[in-house]
ZATI-964365 format. One record per residue (C-alpha): residue in three letters; x, y, z. Coordinates in steps of 0.02 Angstrom, whole numbers, plus 50000, padded with zeros to 5 digits. Layout:
N
ALAXYZ
...
% end
This chain:
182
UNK500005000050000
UNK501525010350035
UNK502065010049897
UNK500635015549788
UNK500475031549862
UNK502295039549825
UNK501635034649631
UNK500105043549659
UNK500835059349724
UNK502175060249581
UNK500585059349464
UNK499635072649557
UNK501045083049552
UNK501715079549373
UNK499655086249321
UNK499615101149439
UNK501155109249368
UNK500585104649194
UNK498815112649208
UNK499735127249273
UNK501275130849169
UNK500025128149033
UNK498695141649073
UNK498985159349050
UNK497775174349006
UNK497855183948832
UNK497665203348843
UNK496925212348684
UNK495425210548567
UNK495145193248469
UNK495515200348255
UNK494455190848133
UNK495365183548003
UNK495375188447822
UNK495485179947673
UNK497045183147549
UNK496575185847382
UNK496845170347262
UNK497665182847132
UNK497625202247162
UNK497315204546976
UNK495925191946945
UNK494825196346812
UNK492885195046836
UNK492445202946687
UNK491455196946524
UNK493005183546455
UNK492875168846373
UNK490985170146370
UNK490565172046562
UNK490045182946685
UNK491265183346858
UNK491775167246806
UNK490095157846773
UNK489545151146605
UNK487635153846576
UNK487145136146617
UNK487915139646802
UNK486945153846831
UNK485435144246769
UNK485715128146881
UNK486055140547035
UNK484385147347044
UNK483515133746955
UNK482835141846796
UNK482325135446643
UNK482725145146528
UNK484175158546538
UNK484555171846389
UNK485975185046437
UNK485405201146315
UNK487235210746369
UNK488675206046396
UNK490265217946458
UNK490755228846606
UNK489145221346667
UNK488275205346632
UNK486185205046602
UNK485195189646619
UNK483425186646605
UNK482975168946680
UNK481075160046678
UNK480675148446817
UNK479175135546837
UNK478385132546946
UNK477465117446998
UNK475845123546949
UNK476375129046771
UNK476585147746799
UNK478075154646756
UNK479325166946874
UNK480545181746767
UNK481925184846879
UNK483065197946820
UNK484915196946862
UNK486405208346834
UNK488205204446873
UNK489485218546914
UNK491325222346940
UNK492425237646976
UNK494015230646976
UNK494575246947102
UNK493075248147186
UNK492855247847392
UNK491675239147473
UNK491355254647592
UNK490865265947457
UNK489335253247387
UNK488855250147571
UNK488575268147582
UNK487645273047404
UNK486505258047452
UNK486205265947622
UNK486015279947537
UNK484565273047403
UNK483705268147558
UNK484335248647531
UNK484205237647701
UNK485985231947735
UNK486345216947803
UNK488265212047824
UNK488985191947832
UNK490215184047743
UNK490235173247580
UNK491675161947540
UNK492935170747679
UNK492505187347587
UNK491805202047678
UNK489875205547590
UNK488415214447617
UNK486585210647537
UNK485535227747504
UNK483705223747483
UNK482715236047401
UNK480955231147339
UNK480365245447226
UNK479735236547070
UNK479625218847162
UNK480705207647265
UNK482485213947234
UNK484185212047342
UNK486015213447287
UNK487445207147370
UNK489235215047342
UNK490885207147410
UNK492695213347415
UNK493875201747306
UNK495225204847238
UNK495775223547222
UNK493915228247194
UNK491935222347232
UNK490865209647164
UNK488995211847162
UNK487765199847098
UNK486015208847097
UNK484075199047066
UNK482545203447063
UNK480885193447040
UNK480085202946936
UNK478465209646960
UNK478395198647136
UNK478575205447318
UNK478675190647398
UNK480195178347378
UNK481855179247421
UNK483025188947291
UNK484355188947436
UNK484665170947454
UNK484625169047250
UNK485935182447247
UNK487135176847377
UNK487025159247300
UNK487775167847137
UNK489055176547226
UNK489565160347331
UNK489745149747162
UNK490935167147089
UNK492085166447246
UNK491975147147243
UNK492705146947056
UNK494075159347120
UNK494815144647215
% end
């Protein structure tokens, strides 16, 4: 019995000096961490026939149209996509994809703000975003994200519709941009 408990001490000991040469207290405030850009001087413009990287059939298959026809193509990308529904009706959702390859992400917050836009901030892909929904003419929301040495902004609207949710269909376009970035 005697000589258990020399073994046990030792192993009491051996944990209590762990636990405590292993604990110590952090000052300062916890930084989130951002994302490096893949390439600085990524191109999302109109090349190779896409828009920020997508191909017409992506942008289709991401917000399950279809039918998709793209009636411009250039500094900014137009598409005008037809979804069914179940019941045989038929949804136009408008959809226009931008770039400034110098642009801030600060400055589009703010003219949003400023167009009376609801901002709400989150990120998409490890890249700061914000989605401004503004229903004027029916259910519309864009959503902008830094990459790169500029924004991204992917904007939708349903057209003619107030309900739906033009937010989510944007931000799944922007996540499928950042995602071919990768």
């Amino acid at each position: 019995m005697r000589r258990g408990v020399p073994q046990i001490s030792l192993a009491a000991v051996t944990v209590t000096a762990t636990v405590v040469a292993c604990s110590q207290t952090v000052t300062g405030t916890a930084q989130r961490a951002e994302s490096e850009a893949v390439d600085a001087t990524r191109s999302y413009g109109y090349v190779d026939d896409r828009c920020g990287l997508l191909d017409d059939s992506s942008v289709q298959e991401t917000l399950g149209a279809a039918e998709v026809t793209r009636p411009y193509s250039g500094a900014v990308c137009q598409y005008i996509l037809a979804r069914r529904s179940g019941s045989g009706s038929s949804t136009t959702i408008d959809v226009t994809f931008s770039w400034f390859e110098t642009g801030e992400l600060e400055r589009e917050r703010r003219l949003a703000e400023a167009r009376g836009a609801v901002i709400t901030e989150f990120d998409v892909e490890r890249h700061k975003a914000f989605s401004a929904r503004r229903d004027t003419t029916g259910a519309a929301c864009s959503v902008t994200a830094a990459a790169g040495t500029g924004v991204l902004s992917w904007w939708v609207q349903m057209r003619g519709q107030r309900t739906g949710d033009p937010c989510a269909e944007a931000q799944k376009l922007m996540a499928a941009t950042l995602q071919s970035d990768l």
